[in-house]
C-alpha positions in Angstrom: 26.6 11.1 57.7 29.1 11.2 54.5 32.0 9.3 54.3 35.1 10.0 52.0 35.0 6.9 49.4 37.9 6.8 47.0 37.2 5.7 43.3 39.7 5.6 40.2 38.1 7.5 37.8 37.1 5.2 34.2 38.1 7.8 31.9 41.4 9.0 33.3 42.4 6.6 35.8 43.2 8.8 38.6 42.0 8.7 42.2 39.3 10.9 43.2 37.9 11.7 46.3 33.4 11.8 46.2 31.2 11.7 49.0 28.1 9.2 49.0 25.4 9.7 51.2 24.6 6.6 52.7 20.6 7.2 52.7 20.5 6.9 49.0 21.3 3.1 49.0 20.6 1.5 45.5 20.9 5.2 43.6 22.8 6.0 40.7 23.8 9.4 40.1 26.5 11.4 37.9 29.4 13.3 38.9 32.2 14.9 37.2 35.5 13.7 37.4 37.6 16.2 39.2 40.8 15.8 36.8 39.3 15.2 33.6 35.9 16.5 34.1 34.4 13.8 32.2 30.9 12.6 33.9 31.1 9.2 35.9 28.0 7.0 36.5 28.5 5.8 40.3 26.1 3.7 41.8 26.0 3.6 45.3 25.0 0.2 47.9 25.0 -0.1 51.8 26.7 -2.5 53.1 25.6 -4.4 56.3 27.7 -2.2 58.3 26.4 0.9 57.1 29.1 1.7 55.2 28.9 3.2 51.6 30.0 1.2 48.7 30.5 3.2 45.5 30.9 1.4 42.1 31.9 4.0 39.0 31.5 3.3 35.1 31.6 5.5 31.9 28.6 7.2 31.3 29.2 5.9 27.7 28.9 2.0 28.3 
């Protein structure tokens, strides 16, 4: 199932909505910020719980 995770965006700084599925646990993916349009790195974890934990970088560093 996905869940709504919030994350400020590295580039911009504004809160964006994206939408992890939880079956990828340990991926890393790309997705465009929906304000600036610049591409965040997000690496998603599962938590214990089940529940998606999103951590988002430039795609620059």
């Amino acid at each position: 199932m996905l869940s709504e995770v919030f994350i400020q965006c590295p580039y911009c700084g504004e809160t964006i909505t994206v939408f992890p599925d939880p079956s990828l646990d340990g991926q890393n993916y790309i997705e465009d910020c929906t304000v600036c349009c610049r591409p965040i790195e997000l690496h998603l974890s599962v938590d214990g719980d089940g529940d998606a934990l999103v951590t988002a970088r430039r795609d620059d560093d």
